[in-house]
N, C-alpha and C positions, 0 to 999 in steps of 0.2 A: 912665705913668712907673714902671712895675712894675720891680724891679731883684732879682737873684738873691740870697741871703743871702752866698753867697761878696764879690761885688762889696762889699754894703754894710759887711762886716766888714770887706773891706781899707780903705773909705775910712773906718769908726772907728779902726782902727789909727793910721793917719796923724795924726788930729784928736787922737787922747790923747796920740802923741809932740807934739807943736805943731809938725810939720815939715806942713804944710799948702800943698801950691801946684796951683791946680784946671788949671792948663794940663795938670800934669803927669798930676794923677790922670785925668782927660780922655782923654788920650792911651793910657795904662796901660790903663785899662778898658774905651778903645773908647765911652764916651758924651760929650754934649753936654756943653757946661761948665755948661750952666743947670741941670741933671741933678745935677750934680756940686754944684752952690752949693745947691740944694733940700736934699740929704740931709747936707750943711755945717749948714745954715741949724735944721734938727731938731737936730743933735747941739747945739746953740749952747741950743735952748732945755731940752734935756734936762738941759746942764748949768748949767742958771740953775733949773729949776723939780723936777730930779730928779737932784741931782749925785752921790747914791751908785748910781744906775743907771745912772752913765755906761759903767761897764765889762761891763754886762751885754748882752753881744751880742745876747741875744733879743730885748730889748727896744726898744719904737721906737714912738714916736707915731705916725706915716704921717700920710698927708692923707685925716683923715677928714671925709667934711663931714654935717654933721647932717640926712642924709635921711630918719632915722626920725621927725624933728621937723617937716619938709617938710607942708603942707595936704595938695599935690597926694598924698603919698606916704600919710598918712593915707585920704584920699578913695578912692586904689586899692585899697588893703590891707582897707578895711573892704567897696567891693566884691564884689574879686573871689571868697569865700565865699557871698554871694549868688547872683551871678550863677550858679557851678557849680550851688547847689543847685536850680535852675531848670531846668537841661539835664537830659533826659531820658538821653542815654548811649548806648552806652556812649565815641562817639566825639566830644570835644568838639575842637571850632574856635576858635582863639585870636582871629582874627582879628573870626569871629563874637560872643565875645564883647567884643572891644575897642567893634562898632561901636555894642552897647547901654551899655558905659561912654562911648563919645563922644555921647551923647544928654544923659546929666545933667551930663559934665564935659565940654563942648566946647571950652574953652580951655587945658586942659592935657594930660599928656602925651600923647607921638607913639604910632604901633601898636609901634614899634618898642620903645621903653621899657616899653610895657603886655606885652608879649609877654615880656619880662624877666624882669620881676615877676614873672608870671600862672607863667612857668617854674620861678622857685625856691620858689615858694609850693607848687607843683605837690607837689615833688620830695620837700619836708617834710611834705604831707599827703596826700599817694598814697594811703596805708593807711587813713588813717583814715577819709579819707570815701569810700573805696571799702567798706569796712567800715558806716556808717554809712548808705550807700544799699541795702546788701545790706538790712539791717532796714528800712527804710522801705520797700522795694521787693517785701519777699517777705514771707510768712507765715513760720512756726517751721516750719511741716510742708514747706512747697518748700525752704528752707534748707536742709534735714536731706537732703531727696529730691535736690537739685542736689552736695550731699558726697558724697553716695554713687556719684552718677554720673559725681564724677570720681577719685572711688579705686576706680570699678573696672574692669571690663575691656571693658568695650564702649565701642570707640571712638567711634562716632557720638554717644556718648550722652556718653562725656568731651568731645568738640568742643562740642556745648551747652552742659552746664556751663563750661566755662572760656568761652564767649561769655557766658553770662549771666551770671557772678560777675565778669566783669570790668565794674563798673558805670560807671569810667569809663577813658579813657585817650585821654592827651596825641596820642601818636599817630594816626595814619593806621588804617582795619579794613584796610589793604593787612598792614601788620607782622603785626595780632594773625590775619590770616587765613594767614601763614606761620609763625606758633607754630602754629598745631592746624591748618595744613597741609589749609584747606578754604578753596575760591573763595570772594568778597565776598557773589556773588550767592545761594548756599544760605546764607550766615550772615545777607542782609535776608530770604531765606524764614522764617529760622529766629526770626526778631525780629518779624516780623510775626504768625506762627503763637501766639507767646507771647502777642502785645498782644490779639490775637481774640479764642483760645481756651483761654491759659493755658497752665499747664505740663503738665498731662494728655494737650494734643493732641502733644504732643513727644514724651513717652513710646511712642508707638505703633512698633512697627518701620519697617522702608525697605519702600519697593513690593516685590512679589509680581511684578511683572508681568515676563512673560520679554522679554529681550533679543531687538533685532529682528536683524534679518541683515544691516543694512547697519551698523550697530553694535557687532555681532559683528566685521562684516569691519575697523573700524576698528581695533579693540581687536589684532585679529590683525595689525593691520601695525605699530601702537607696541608688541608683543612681538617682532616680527621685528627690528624696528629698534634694540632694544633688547639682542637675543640678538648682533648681527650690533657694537654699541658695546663688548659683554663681551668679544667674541672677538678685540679688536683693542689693541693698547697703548695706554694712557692716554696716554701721549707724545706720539701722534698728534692729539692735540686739545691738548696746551699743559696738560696737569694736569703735574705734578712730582712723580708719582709712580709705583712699580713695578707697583700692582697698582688694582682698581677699588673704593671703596666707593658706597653706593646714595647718599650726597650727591653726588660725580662724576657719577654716572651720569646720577643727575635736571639736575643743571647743566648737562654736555655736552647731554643730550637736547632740552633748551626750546633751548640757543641754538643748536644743527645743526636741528630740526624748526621754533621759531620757536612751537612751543607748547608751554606749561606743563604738567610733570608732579611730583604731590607725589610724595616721600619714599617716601609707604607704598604710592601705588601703582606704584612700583618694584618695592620689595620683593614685591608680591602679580604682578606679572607673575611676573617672577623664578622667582617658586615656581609658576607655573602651570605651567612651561616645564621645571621638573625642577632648575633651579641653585640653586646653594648654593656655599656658601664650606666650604671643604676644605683643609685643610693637603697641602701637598705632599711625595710620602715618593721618596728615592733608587729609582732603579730600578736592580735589578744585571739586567746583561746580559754573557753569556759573550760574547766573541769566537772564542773558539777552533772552528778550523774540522771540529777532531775532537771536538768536544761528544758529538754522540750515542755516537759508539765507543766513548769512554771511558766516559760514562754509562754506557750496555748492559754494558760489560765490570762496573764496579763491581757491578750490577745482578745479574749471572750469578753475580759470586765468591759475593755473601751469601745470595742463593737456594738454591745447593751449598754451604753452606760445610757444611764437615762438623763431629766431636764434636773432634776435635783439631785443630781448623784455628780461630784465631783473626786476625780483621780490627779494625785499629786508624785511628783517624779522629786526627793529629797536626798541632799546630800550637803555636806560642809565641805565651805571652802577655807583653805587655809589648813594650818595655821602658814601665816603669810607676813615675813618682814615687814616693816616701814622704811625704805631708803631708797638709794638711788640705784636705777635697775636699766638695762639697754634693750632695745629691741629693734624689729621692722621698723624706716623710717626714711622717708622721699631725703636723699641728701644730691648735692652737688654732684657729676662726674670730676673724680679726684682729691672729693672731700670723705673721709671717713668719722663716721658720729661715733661719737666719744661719751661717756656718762662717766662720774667721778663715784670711786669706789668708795662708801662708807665703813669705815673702820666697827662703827656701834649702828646697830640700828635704831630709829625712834620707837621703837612699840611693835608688837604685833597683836594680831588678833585671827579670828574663827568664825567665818561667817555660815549660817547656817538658816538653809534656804529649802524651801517647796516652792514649786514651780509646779500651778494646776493647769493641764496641758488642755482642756477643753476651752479654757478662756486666755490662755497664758499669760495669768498673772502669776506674781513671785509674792511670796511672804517670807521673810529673813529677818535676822538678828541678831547683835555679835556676840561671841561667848569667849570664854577661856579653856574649854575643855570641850574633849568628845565621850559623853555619856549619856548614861540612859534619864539625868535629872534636866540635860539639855532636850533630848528631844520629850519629853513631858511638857517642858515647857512650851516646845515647839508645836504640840499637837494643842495643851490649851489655846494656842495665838489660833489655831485654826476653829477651832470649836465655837470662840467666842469673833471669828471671821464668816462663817460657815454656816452660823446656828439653824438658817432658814434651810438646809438641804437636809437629807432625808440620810444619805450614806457619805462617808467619805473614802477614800480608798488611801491607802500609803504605802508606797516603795521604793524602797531601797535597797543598798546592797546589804551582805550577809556579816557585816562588820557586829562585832559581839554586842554591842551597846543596842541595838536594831531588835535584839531577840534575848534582852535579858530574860528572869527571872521577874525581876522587881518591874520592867516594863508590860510582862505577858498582864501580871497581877492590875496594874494599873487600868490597861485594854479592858479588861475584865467588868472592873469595876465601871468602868465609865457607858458602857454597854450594857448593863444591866435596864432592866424595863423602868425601875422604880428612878433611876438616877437619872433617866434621859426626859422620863413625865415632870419627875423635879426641874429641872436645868434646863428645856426645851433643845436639848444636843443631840445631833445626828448620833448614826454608830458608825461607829472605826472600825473598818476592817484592813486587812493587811494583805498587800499584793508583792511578797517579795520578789527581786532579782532574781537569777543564778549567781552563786558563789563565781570569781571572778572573770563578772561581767558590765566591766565599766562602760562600753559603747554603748549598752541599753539603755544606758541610764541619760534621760534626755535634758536632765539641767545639767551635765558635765559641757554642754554645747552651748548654753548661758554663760557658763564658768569661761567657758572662752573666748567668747564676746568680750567681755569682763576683763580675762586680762589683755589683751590686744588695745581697747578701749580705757582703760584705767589703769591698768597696772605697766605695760610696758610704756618704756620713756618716761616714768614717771619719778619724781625728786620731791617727794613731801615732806613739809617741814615738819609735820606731827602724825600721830597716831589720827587724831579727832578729822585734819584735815584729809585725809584719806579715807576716812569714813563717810564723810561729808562727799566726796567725789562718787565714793561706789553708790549713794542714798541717792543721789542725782540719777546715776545712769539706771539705775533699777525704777525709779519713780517716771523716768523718760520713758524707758521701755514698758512699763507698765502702761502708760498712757496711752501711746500710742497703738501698742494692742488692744486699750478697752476703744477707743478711736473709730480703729482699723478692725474690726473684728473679722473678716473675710480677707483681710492680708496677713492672717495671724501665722500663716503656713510660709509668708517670705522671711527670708533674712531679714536682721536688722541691720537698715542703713550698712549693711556689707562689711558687717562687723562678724557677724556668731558663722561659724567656719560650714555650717550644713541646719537645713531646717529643724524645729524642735516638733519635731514628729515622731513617735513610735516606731520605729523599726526594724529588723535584724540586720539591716545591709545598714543601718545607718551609723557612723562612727564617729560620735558625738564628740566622744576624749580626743584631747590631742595627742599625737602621738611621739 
């Protein structure tokens, strides 16, 4: 007649106003009316024998009946401490002990109600007299010697331990042999071994003896079977998940095979066979069906490139928030770095940047857009940067703005004989990319200097003052490459993720 505290409060509500009618409350709450008259019939006596508790929700006499005053309840409780301390361990039978308490109390309670008992009694002294069998059971010196062998690293030697300190338990050895994850029948080897020879004969390592060849071959087909469950989706067996861990694996494999495999010996196929768990990284692959030509051609310009002939590697960064952003960052063991989410951001912007790989300096500057009247303008900043060389080279990727109409015309014109004797301006030629081939592109590897160094962990108050940071780190690294001109091939200060070199293996973008 257990009833929820919700329930019980509505039907004190009712009883303190005196508007009381059990059909209705009955109805309302879905119980019996005798249900209803019962927890009436308490509030009745609570306000004859405790009438300033009456408005005290928590409280409530119940129907308690005085079992701790009970013979029979006496009888068991004094008991069943006995009987446990009798049982040798570490797997006691409840049943087993009911039938020796039905020998002196044959008249009272069932196994059922002993089993009760024997349960909550369990549950409050687990510890202690597991603890207190540990000392009657072992010397100071096995004590000491069973701690150590289960803080440390040998696992055969942790499965004993935790068999032998567990001196007793309600359960089944079926349970405590899937905690340490070893068959029933080596943990009765391992109990009898004890009872013989002690703890010394335990200590000895596993056999020596090699593996036979029909043993060998088994072992080889639950690795097979097991390489062959990795390579298939966990879906296909009814798991609800995307990827496999060694608990999947071990469950699918007992109930497809119909025999048991631990945990760990999952794991040690596993590694026998070369697998491991691997993050998985984007793969870029060009499509483009003139890859090689343009590569070789790139290839050719910077192998001749001559003393007045400058090659520039160009792309835009951004477009790129203003706010408060997380990243990589040395924190405390225990501390977790935090950055506060901006609701709006301050501004953004478009950086747009060449990067001459012979000297590697950078030329950039911010815009609002990605088109063909930005890089015009991009390419005057170089002309009137540049005037003294003879050619310039420009690439990038295959983005529409890169090979307009209105840009080819531009090229055109500024290339002509008459306009370069006017203007004293190199000519512009053009070393495109491959269509999507972001690694090749060697300021994508600046770009990530850049944000690691400037952008991640960063909380700027404005648009201007994040401009002001990235002018810093571009005019620093500019320096120091005009500096260092023979260190121009190392990283910077261990910022930019791989050198800003030309190469096909080299993979500039983050990924």
């Amino acid at each position: 007649m257990y009833l929820g505290k919700v329930k019980k409060d509505h039907i004190r509500r009712f009883y303190i106003k005196g508007d009381v009618n059990v059909e209705y409350l009955s109805t309302a709450l879905e119980l019996y009316p005798a249900t209803v008259r019962f927890y009436l019939n308490q509030l009745d006596t609570i306000k004859k024998q405790f009438p300033d508790r009456l408005s005290d929700y928590s409280f409530y006499i119940g129907k308690q009946k005085p079992i701790k005053e009970h013979p029979w309840y006496i009888n068991v409780m004094r008991l069943i401490p006995e009987l446990v301390a009798k049982e040798i361990g570490p797997k006691i039978v409840c049943l087993q002990l009911y039938r020796k308490y039905k020998v002196l109390y044959p008249n009272e309670y069932s196994s059922v109600r002993f089993c009760v008992y024997f349960r909550k009694w369990f549950r409050e002294n687990d510890e202690r007299i597991n603890e207190e069998k540990l000392l009657k059971k072992y010397t100071e010196e096995e004590l000491t010697t069973l701690r150590k062998w289960r803080r440390g690293n040998d696992r055969r030697l942790w499965q004993v331990a935790v068999l032998l300190m567990t001196s007793y338990t309600y359960h089944s050895l079926t349970d405590l042999s899937k905690r340490i994850e070893c068959d029933r029948v080596t943990m009765r080897k391992w109990l009898n071994i004890y009872n013989q020879y002690g703890l010394a004969a335990l200590s000895r390592p596993g056999s020596k003896c090699p593996i036979s060849e029909d043993k060998k071959k088994v072992i080889e087909a639950k690795m097979d079977d097991l390489i062959h469950l990795v390579r298939q989706s966990p879906k296909l067996f009814g798991v609800d998940s995307t990827s496999w861990t060694i608990v999947e694996l071990a469950r699918v494999y007992a109930k497809q095979s119909g025999k048991y495999i631990a945990q760990s010996t999952v794991s040690v196929y596993l590694k026998a066979r070369g697998v491991r768990f691997k993050r998985s990284r984007e793969v870029i692959t060009s499509s483009d069906a003139k890859f090689n030509v343009k590569y070789e051609a790139i290839q050719q310009i910077l192998a001749n490139l001559g003393d007045k002939e400058k090659f520039f590697s160009i792309d835009e960064y951004g477009p790129r928030a203003v706010r408060s952003r997380g990243g990589r960052i040395l924190s405390v063991k225990g501390e977790i770095p935090v950055y506060q989410k901006a609701e709006k951001s301050k501004g953004w912007f478009i950086c747009t940047s060449a990067l001459e790989l012979s000297t590697n300096q950078l030329t950039w500057f911010y815009s609002k857009h990605k088109d063909t009247t930005e890089m015009i303008k991009l390419i005057e900043m170089l002309l009137d940067r540049y005037k003294d060389q003879e050619k310039l080279y420009l690439s990038w990727d295959a983005a529409s703005w890169h090979s307009s109409a209105q840009l080819v015309k531009y090229l055109e014109k500024i290339n002509e004989k008459a306009y370069r004797m006017e203007k004293g301006s190199p000519e512009v030629l053009l070393a495109p990319l491959p269509s999507k081939a972001p690694h090749l592109n060697v300021i994508e590897s600046v770009f990530s200097g850049l944000s690691k160094s400037v952008i991640h962990n960063s909380s700027y108050e404005s648009l201007d003052e994040c401009k002001t940071a990235i002018n810093k780190y571009f005019n620093k690294r500019n320096k120091y490459y005009k500096d260092n001109p023979k260190k121009a091939g190392k990283k910077i200060w261990g910022k930019e993720k791989v050198l800003p070199v030309f190469d096909k293996a080299n993979i500039c973008r983050n990924l």
